[in-house]
N, C-alpha and C positions, 0 to 999 in steps of 0.2 A: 279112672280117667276123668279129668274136668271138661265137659263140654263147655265149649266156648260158644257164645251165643252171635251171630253174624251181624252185622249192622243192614237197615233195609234199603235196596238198591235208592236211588235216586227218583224221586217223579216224577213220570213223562210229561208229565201237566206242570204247565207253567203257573204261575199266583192268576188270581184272578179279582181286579179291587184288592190289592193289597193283603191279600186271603189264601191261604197254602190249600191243596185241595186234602179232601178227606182222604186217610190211607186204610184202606182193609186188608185183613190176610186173612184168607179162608180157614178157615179153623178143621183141625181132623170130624170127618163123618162118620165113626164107628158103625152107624146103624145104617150105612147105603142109603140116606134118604136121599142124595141129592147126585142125581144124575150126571146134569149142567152143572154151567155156572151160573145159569138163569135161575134153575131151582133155588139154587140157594139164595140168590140175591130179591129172588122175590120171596122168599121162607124169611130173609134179612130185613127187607126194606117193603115187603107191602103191604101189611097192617097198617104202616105209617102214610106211607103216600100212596098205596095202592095199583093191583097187577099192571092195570096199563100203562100208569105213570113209569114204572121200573123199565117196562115194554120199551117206552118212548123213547126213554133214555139209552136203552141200548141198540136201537136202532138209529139214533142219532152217533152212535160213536162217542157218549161223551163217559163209558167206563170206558178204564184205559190200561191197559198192563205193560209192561215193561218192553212189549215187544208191540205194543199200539193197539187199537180199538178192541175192547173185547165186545163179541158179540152176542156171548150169551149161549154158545148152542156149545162150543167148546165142553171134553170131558171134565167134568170136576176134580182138581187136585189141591189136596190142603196143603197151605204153606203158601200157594202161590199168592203174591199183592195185588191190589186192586184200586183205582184211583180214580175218584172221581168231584165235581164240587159240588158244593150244596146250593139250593137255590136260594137266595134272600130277598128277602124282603124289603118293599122299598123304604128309605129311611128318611126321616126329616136331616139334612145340614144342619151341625152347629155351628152356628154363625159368627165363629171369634177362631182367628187363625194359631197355629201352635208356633211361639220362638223358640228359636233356637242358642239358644246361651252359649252351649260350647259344642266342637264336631272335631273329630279329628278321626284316624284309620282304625281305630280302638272301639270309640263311645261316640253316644249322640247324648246331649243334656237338652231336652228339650222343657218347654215353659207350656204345661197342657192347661187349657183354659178350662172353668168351670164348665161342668157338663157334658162332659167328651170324656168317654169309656178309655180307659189304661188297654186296656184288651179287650177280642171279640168274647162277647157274651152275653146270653139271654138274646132279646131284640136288640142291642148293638151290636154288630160285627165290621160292616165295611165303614160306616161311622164312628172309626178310633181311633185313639193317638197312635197306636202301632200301626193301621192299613193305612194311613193316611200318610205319616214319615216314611213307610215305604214304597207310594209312589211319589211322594212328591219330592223323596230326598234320592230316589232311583235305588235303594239298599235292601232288594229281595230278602238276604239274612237277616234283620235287624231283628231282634227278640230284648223284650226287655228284662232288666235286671229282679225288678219289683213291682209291683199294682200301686197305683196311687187311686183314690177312691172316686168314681165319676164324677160326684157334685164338691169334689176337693178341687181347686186348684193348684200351680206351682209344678216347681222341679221333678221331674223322671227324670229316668237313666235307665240309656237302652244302649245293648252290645250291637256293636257292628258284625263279628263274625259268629257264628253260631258256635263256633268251637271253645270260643272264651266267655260264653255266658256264663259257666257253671263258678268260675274265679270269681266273676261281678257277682251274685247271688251269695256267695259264700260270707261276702264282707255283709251284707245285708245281714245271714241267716246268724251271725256270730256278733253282731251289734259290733259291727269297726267302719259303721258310718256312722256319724252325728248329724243326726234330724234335729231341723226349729223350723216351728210354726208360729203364724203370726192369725189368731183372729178376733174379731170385732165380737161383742158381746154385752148384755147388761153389765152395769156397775153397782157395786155393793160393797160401800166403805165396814160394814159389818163381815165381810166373808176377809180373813187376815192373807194377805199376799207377804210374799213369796210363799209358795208350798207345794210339795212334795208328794201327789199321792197316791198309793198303793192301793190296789182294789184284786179284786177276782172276774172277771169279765167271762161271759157265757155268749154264747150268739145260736139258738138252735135253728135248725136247716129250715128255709123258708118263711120264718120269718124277718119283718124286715130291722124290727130292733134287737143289738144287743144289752143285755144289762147285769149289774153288777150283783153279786152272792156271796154269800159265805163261803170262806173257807180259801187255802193258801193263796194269796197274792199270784196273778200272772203277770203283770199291769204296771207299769207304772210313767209317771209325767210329773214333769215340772211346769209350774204354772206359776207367771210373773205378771204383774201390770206394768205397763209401758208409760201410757198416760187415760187421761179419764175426761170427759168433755160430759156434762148435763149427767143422762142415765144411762151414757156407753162409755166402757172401755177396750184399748187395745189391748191386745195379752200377747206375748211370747210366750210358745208351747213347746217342751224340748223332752218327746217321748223317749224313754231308756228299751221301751218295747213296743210291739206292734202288732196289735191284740186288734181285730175289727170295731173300728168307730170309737176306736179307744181315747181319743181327744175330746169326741163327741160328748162319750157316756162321762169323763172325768169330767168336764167343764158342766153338765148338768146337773153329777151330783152334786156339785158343791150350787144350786142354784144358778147356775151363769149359762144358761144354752146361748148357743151360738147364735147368731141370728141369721134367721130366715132357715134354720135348720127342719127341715119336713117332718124329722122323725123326732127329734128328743124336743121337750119331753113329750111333747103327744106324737104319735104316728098319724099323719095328713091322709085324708084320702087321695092316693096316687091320682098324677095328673096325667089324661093322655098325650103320648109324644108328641103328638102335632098342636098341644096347646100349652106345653113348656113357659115358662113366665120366665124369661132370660132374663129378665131386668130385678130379679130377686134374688142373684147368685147366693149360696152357702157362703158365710164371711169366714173361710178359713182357707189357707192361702201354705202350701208347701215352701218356707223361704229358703232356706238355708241348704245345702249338702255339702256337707265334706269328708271327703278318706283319703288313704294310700291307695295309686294303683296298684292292683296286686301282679298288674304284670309288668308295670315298670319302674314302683317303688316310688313314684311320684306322688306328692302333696297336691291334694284340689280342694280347693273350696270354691263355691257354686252360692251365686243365690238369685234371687225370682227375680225380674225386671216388672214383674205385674205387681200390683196393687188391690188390698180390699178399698171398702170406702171410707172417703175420709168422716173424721168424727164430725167437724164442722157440717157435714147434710145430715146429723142425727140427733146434736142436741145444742142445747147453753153451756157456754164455760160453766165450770163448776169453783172455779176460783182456788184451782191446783196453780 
């Protein structure tokens, strides 16, 4: 017989900043250790934030089960959900608003400014393109398609209803969207343009660079010059794949980091949040998207209404 696996009721908790709450399910207690539901939530959560904190919080009412406040003293049963938010931490504003390109009952195309998180994570959470679109565009489902990289600017795509994310991702996961980037970078009449190139890209967990290795190709990007002013050029960037920092790592190896990029080729020492240098954005700018709906077989092309800088604040004609 196939057991079929249930879908999990609904949250009694509403979003909170743009923020779904956290969902637990008690997991089986083979060895009777946990009496309550307090046992366990403090066997769960109090190493972390500790007995009394757990305590507070359930004397506040703010764990919540399906049938409202749990309090803690209730018998322990595995299976049952459990919902509560996390506390956050306060966040500095980024100070540059997100456009809106396109909206319709489907998709949101929004225009995320440098420095604003795609999704919560690490220390961004209610400071992101997604909690922020979701209160300020009133769309509690909204989930987006793809990540776009915090210090990237340009184009996302986020689904309006939860049920048709998995369509929008698919186009992503199968390359039947066409990505171009556009960024600002040194100029090197020695390095030959137009070009094509394939690499191996690595990225290990916590650190903050990836970089390129031996061995089969994951990678690949086209890389074109646009125009050239003194010792910057513009480039069109049109990834075939989407490997972490993958525009990054290509435009360095061939000698051309991006400018003002933190990490390639050296890794900067991190700046703290509340001393961000907004006025040195990363000069690489998400322009372009276009695909098929896949739910409605419609053509889109999308492209950024924002801007890197121009060349004229970075050098002398070059006499192109």
């Amino acid at each position: 017989m196939v057991r079929r696996h249930r879908h999990p009721p609904p949250s009694p908790l509403p979003q909170r900043d743009g923020i779904d709450p956290v969902r637990v399910r008690l997991p089986p207690d083979p060895g009777g250790e946990w009496e309550t539901v307090r046992d366990h939530l403090v066997a769960r959560f109090g190493a972390a934030i500790g007995v009394e904190r757990v305590d507070a919080i359930l004397r506040a009412g703010r764990f919540a089960g399906v049938d409202g406040p749990v309090r803690g003293t209730e018998p322990y049963t595995a299976g049952r959900y459990i919902w509560f938010h996390r506390e956050f931490a306060p966040e500095e504003r980024v100070p540059f608003e997100i456009g809106i390109v396109h909206r319709d009952e489907r998709i949101v195309v929004a225009d995320k400014p440098h420095f604003l998180a795609t999704t919560p994570r690490g220390r961004h959470v209610t400071e992101t393109a997604l909690a922020r679109l979701r209160r300020e565009l009133g769309l509690p489902e909204l989930q987006p398609a793809h990540r776009l990289d915090r210090l990237t600017a340009g184009l996302a795509l986020f689904v309006v209803r939860a049920g048709d994310r998995g369509a929008y991702q698919t186009l992503f996961r199968d390359r039947r969207v066409r990505k171009e980037y556009e960024a600002v970078a040194p100029y090197d009449p020695a390095v030959a343009l137009p070009v094509t190139v394939r690499s191996r890209i690595e990225k290990e967990r916590g650190t903050l660079a990836a970089r390129e290795v031996p061995g089969e190709p994951n990678s690949e990007s086209r890389i074109e010059l646009l125009e050239h002013l003194g010792g910057f050029g513009r480039y069109r960037l049109s990834p075939a794949t989407g490997r972490t920092h993958q525009l990054r790592v290509h435009m360095n190896g061939l000698g051309l980091p991006l400018l003002h990029d933190p990490v390639y080729p050296v890794v900067l020492e991190e700046v703290p949040p509340d001393r961000t240098d907004y006025a040195r954005p990363l000069q690489l700018l998400a322009k372009v998207l276009e695909f098929t709906d896949p739910l409605t077989g419609e053509p889109y092309r999308f492209e950024s209404r924002l801007q890197l800088v121009p060349l004229t604040r970075l050098g002398r004609p070059s006499g192109q």
